[in-house]
MIVOZA-373500 format. One record per atom (N, C-alpha, C, O): atom name; residue number from 1; z, y, x. Coordinates in steps of 0.1 Angstrom, whole numbers, plus 2048, in hexadecimal, padded with zeros to 3 digits. Layout:
BEGIN
  baza  lumkol   up  north  east
    CA     NUM    Z      Y     X
...
// end
This chain:
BEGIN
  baza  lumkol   up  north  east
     N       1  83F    287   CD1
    CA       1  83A    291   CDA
     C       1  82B    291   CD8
     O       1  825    286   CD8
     N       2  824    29E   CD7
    CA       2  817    29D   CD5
     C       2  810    29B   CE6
     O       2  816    29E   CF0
     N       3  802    296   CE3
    CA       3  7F7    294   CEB
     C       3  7FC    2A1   CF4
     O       3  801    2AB   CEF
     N       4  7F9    29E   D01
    CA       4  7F8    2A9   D0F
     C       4  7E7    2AC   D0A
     O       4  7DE    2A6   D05
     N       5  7EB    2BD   D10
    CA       5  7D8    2C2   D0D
     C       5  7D8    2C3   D1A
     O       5  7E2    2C4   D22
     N       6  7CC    2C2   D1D
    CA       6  7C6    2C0   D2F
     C       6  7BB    2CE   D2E
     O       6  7B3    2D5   D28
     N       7  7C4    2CB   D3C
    CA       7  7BB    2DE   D40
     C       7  7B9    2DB   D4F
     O       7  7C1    2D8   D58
     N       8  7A9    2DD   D50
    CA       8  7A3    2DE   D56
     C       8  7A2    2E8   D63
     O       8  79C    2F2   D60
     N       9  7A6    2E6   D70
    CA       9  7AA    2F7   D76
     C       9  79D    2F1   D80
     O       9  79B    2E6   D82
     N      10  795    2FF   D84
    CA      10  790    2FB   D8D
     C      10  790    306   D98
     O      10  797    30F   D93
     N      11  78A    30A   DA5
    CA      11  78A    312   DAC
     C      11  77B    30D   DB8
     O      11  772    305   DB6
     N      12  780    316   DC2
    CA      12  771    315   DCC
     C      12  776    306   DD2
     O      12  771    2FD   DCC
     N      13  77D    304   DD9
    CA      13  780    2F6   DDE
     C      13  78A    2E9   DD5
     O      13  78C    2DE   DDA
     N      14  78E    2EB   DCC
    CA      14  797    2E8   DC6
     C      14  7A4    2DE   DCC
     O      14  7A8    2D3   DC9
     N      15  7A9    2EA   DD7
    CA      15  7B4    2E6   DDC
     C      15  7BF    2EF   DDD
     O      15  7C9    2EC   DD7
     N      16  7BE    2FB   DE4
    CA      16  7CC    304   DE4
     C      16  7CF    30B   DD6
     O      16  7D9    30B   DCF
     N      17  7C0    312   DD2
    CA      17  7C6    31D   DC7
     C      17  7C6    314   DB8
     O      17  7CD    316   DAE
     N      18  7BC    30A   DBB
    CA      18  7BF    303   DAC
     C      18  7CD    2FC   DAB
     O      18  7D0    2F6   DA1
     N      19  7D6    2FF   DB6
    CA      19  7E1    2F0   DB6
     C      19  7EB    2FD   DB2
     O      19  7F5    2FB   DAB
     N      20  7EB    307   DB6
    CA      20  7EF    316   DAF
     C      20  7F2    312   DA3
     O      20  7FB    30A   D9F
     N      21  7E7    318   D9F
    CA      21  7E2    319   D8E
     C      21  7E5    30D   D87
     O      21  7EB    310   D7D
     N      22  7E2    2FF   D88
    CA      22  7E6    2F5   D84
     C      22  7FB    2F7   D84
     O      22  802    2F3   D7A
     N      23  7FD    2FB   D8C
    CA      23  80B    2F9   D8F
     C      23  811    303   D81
     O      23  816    300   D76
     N      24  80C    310   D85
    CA      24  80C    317   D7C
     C      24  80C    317   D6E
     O      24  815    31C   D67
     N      25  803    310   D6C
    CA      25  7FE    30F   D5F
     C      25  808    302   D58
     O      25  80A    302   D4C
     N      26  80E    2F6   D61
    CA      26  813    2ED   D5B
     C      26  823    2F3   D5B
     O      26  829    2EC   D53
     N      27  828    2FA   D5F
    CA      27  836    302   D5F
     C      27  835    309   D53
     O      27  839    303   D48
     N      28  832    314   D51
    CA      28  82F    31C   D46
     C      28  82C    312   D3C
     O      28  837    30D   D39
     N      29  823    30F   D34
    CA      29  822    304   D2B
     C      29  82F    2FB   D29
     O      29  835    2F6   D1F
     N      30  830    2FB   D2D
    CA      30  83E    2EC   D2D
     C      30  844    2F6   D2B
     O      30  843    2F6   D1E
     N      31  84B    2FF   D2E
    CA      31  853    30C   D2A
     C      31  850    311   D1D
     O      31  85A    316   D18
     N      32  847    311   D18
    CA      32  843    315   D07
     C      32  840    307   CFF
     O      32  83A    305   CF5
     N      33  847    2FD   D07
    CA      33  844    2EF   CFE
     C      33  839    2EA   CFB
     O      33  837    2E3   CF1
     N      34  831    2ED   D03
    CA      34  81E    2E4   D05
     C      34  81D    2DA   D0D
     O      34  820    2DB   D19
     N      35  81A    2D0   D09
    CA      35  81A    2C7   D12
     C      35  80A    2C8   D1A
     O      35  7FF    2C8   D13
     N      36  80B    2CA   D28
    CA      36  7FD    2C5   D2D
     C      36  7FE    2C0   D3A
     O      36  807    2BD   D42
     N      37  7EF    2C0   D3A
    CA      37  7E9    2B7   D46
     C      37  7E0    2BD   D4F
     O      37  7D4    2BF   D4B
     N      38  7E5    2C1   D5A
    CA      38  7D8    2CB   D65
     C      38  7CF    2BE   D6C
     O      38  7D5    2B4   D71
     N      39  7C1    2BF   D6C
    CA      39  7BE    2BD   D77
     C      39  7B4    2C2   D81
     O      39  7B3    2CD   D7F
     N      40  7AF    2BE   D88
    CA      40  7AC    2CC   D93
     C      40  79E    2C7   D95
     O      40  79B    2BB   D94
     N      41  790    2D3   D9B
    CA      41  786    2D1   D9F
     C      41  77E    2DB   DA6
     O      41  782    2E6   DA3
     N      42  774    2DA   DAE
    CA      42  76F    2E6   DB0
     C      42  768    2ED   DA4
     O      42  766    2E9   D99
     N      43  766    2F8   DA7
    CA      43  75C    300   D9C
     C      43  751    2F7   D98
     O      43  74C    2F4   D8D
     N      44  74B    2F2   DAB
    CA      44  73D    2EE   DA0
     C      44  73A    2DF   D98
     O      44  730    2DA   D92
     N      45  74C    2D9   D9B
    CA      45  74B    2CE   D91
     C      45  753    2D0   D81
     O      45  757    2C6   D7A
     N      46  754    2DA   D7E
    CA      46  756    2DB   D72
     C      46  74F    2D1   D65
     O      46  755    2CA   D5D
     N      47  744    2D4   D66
    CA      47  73A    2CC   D5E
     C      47  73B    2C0   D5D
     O      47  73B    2BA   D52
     N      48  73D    2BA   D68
    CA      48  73F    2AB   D68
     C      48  74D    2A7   D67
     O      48  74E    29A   D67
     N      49  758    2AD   D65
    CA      49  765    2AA   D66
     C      49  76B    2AF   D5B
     O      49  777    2B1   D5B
     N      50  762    2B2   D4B
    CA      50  761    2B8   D43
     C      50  769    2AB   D33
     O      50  770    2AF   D29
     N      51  765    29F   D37
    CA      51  76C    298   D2C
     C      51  77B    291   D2B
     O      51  781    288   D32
     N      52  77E    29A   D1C
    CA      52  78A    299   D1B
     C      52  796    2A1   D1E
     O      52  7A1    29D   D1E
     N      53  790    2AF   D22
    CA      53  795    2BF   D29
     C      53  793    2C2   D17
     O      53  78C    2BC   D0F
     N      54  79C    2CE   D16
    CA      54  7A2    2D8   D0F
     C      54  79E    2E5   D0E
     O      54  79C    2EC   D05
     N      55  79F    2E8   D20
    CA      55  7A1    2F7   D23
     C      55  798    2F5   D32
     O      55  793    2EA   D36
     N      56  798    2FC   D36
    CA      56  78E    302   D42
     C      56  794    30E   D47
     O      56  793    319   D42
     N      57  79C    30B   D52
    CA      57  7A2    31B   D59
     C      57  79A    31A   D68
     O      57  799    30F   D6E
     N      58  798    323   D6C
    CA      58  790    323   D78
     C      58  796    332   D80
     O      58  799    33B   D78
     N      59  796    335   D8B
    CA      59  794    33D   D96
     C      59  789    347   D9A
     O      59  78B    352   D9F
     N      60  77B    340   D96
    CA      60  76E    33F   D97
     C      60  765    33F   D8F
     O      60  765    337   D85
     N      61  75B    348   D91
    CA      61  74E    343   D84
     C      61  74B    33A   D82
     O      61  748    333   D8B
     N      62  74B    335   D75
    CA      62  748    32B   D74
     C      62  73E    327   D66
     O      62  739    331   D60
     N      63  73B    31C   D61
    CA      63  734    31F   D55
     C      63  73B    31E   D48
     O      63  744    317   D45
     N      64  734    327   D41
    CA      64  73B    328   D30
     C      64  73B    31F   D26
     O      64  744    31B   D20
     N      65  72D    31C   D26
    CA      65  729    312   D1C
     C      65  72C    307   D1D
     O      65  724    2FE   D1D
     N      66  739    305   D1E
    CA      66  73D    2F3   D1F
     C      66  744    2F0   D13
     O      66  74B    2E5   D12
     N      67  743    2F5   D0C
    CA      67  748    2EB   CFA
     C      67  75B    2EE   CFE
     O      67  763    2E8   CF7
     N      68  760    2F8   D06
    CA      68  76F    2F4   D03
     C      68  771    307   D0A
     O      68  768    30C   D11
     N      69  77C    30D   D06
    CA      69  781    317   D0D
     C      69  77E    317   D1B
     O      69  77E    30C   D21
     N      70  77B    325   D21
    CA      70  77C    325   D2F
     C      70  781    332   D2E
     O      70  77D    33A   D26
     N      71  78F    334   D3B
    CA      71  792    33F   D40
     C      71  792    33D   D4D
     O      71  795    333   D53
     N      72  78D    34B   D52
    CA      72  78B    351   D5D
     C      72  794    357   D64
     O      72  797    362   D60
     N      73  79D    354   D73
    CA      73  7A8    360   D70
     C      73  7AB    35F   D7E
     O      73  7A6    356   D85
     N      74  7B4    36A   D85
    CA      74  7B9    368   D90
     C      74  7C6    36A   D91
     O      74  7CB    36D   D9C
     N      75  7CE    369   D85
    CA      75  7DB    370   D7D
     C      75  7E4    364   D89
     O      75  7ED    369   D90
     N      76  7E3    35C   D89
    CA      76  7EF    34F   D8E
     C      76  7EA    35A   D9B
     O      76  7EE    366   D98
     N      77  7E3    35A   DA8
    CA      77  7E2    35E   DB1
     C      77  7E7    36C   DB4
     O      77  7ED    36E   DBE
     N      78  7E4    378   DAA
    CA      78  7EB    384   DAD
     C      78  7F5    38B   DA7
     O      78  7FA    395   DAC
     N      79  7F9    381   D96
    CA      79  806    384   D91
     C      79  7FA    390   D89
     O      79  7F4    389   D81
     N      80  7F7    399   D89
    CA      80  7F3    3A0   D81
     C      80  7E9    39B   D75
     O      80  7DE    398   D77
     N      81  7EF    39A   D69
    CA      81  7EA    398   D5B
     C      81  7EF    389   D57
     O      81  7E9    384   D4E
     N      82  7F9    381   D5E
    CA      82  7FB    375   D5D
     C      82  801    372   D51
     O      82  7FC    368   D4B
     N      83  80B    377   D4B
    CA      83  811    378   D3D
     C      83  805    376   D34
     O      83  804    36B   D2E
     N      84  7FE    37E   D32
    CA      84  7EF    37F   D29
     C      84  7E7    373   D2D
     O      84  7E3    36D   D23
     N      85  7E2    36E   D37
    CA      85  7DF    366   D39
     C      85  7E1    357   D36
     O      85  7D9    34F   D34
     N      86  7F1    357   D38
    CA      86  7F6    34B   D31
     C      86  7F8    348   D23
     O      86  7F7    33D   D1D
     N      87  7FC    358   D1C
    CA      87  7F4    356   D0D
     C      87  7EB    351   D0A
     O      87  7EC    349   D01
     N      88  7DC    355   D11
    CA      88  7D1    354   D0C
     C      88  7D1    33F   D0F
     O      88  7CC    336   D08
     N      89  7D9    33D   D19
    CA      89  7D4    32D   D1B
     C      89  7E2    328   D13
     O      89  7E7    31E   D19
     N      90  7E8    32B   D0A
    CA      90  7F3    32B   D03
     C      90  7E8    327   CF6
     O      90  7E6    31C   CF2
     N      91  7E4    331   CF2
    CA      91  7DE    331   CE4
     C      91  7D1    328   CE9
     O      91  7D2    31E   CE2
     N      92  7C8    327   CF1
    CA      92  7BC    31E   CF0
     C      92  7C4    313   CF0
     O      92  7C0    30E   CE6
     N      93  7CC    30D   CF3
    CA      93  7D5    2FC   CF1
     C      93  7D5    2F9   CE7
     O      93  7D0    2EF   CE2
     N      94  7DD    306   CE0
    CA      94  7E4    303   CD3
     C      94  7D1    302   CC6
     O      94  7D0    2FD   CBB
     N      95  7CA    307   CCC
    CA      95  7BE    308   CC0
     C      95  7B5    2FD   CC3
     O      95  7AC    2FB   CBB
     N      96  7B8    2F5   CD2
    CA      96  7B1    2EB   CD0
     C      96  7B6    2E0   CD0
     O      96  7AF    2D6   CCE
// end
């Protein structure tokens, strides 16, 4: 079994909507045969909770420049564009 890729969820508090999206995101994956690893933070600890992360999904603005993918999304919370969405953190796994 290959290495789990760790994806980074973060939101404004990182308690209700990241445990969403984390939930989210570890269903789906496992479903297309990815192994990963959520773990959760506020927005404005991204930066420091940055080694050994993959992927970067957030709720919230947040910053770009961190050396790994970041998506932006509110897809787990309103269902609209979630399919595409989990593409896009489908293929960032698979390229890093």
């Amino acid at each position: 079994m290959s290495q789990p890729k760790v994806v980074l969820v973060a939101c404004g508090t990182a308690i209700a909507t990241s445990t969403v999206v984390a939930k989210g995101i570890e269903e789906a994956m496992r479903a297309r045969g990815i192994p990963v690893v959520t773990r959760q933070c506020k927005a404005a600890e991204i930066r420091n909770r940055l080694n050994g992360v993959d992927l970067v999904v957030t709720t919230t603005p947040g910053p770009a420049d961190l050396g790994v993918p970041v998506i932006q999304t509110l897809a787990f919370l309103t269902g609209i564009g979630k399919e595409e969405v989990l593409k896009q953190i489908e293929n960032a796994l698979k390229e890093s």
